[in-house]
C-alpha positions as CSV (number, residue, x, y, z in Angstrom):
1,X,40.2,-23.1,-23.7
2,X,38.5,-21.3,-20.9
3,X,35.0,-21.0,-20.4
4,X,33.9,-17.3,-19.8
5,X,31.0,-16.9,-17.5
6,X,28.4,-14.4,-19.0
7,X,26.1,-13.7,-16.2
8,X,26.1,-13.5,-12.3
9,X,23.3,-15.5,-11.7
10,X,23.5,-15.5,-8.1
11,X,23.3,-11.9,-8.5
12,X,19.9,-11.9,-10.8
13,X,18.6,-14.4,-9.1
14,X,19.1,-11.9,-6.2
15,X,17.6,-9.1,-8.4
16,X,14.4,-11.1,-9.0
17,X,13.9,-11.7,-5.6
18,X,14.2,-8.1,-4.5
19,X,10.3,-7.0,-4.6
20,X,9.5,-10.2,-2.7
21,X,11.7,-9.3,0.1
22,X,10.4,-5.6,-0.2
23,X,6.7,-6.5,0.0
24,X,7.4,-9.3,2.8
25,X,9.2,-6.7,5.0
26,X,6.2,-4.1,4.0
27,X,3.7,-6.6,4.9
28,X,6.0,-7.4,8.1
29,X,6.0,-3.7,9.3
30,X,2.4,-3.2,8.6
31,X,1.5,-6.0,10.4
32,X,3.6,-4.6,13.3
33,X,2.0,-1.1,13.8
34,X,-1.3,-2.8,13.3
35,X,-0.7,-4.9,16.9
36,X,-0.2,-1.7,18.3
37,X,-2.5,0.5,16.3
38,X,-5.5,0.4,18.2
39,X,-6.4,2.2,21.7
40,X,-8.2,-0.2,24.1
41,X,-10.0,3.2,25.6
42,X,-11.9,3.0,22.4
43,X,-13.4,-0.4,22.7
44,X,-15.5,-0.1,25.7
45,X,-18.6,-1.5,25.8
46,X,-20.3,2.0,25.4
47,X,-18.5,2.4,22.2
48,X,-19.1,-0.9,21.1
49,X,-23.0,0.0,21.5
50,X,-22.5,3.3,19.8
51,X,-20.8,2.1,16.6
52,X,-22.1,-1.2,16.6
53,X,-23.9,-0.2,13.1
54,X,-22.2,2.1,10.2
55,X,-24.7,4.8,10.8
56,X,-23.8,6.6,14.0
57,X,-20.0,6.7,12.6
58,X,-21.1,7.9,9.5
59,X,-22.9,11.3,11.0
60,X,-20.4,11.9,13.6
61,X,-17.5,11.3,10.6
62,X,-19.7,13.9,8.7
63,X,-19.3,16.2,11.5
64,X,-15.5,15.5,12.0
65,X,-14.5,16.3,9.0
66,X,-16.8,19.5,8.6
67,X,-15.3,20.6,12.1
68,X,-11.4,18.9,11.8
69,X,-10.9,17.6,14.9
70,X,-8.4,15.4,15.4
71,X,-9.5,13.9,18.9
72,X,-12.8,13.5,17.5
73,X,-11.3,11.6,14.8
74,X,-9.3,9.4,16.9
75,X,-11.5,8.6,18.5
76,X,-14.0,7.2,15.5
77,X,-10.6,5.5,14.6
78,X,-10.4,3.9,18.1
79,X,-6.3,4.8,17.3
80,X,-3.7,6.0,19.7
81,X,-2.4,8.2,17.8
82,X,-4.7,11.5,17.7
83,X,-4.0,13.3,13.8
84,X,-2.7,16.7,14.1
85,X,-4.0,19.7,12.2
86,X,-7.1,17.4,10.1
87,X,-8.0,19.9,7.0
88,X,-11.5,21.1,8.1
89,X,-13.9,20.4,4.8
90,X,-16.8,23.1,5.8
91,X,-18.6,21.9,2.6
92,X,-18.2,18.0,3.0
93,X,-21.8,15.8,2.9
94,X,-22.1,11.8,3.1
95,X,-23.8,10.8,0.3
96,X,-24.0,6.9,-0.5
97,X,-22.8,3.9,0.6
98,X,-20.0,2.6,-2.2
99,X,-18.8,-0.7,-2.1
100,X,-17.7,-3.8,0.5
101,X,-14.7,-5.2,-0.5
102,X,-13.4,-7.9,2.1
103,X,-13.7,-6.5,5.8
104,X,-14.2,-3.5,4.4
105,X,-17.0,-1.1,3.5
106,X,-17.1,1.8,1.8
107,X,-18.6,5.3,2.2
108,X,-18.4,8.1,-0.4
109,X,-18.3,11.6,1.6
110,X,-18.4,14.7,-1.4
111,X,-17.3,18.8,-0.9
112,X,-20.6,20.2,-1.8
113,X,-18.7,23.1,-3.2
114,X,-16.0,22.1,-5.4
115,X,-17.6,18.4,-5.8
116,X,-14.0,16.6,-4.2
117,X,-15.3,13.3,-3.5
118,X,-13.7,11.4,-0.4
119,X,-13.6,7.6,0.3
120,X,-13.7,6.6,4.1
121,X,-13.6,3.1,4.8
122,X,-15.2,1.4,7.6
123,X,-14.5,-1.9,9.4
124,X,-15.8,-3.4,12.0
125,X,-12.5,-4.4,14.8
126,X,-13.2,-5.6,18.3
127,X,-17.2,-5.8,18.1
128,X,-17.6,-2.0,16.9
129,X,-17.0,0.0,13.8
130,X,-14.0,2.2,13.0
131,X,-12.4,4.4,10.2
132,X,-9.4,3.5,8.6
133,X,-7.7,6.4,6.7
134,X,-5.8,5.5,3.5
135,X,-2.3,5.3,4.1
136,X,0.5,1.9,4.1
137,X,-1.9,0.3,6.8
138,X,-5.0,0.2,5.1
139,X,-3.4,-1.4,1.7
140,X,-1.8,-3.6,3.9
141,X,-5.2,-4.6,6.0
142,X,-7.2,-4.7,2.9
143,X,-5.3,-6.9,0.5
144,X,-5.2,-3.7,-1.7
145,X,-1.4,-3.5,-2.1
146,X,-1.2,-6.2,-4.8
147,X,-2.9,-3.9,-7.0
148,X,-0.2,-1.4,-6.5
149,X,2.7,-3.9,-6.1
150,X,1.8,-6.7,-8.7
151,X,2.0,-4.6,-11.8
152,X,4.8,-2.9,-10.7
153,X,6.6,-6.2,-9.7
154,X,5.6,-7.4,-13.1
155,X,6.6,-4.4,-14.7
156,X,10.6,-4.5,-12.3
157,X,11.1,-8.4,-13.7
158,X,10.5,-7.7,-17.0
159,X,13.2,-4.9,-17.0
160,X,15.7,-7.8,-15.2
161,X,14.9,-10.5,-17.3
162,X,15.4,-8.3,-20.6
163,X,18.4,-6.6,-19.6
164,X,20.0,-9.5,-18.3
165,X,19.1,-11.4,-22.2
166,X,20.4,-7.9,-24.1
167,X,23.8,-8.5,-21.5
168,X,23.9,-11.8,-22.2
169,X,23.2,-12.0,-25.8
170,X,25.9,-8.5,-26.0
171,X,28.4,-10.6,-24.3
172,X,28.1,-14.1,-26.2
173,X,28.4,-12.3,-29.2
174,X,31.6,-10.6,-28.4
175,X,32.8,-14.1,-27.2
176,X,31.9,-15.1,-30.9
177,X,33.6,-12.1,-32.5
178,X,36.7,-12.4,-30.4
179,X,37.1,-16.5,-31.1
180,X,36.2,-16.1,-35.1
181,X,38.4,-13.0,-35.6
182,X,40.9,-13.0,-32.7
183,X,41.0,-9.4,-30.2
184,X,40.9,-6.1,-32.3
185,X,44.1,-4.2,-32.3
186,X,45.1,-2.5,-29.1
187,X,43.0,-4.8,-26.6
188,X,45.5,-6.3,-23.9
């Protein structure tokens, strides 16, 4: 008698490991762009006098984002890469100081008109302080993408690990059936 193998475990096993690989090669690309993410321009050391505190970023973010412009903002991000077309926020006011988390510190900007609240975070990288936008980067930088990718991981194995127990309990059973009551009629 012939033993019938019910699951590919090379293949779950492969499954299970998929949001590992994902994440390393997320991790991997952020990592990347961050080498190159920064423009050395930015880090002089009259920059590094004038954001060596929160405050003068702060007031010249405030004004940023009031006027949207994107060299202005590159420039308070010390990036390369100048953002095209930032939405202008006429109405926009810094209002508290909201939480450090890590390297890290957060500033809560709000629309005085519709009440839209904003989050900038700040961080201090080579001896002055920048803005980081949210995007993959910051999660990245932060340590922030567990909280996006650990439930969701969780969330992936379970669905693996149940469907490959409904497959394999499915297909022992219909070993059973087949051994205690022989094929049905009309299975080759």
């Amino acid at each position: 008698m012939k033993t019938r193998k019910f699951i590919d475990l090379p293949y779950v096993i492969g499954l299970l490991l998929l949001p590992i690989v994902l994440a390393g090669i997320f991790l991997l690309v952020t990592w990347i762009i961050g080498l190159t993410r920064y423009d050395p321009a930015y880090f002089t050391e009259a920059y590094q006098e004038r954001y060596a505190v929160p405050s003068p970023l702060l007031t010249d973010l405030e004004n940023t984002l009031r006027s949207g412009d994107g060299a202005l903002l590159a420039e308070l991000q010390g990036t390369r890469q100048i953002p095209s077309n930032p939405e202008k926020l006429a109405n926009v006011r810094f209002l508290i100081f909201w939480d450090t988390h890590g390297k890290y510190t957060d500033y809560l900007f709000m629309d005085m008109k519709n009440y839209h609240r904003y989050l900038q975070h700040l961080r201090i990288v080579d001896g002055r302080y920048v803005r980081v936008p949210d995007g993959a980067y910051y999660l990245a930088d932060s340590g922030r993408w567990k909280t996006t990718f650990g439930p969701l991981a969780v969330v992936y194995w379970l669905l693996v690990i149940l469907f490959t127990l409904g497959m394999w309990i499915y297909r022992s059973m219909s070993a059973y059936r087949e051994e205690v009551f022989g094929k049905p009629p009309g299975v080759a």
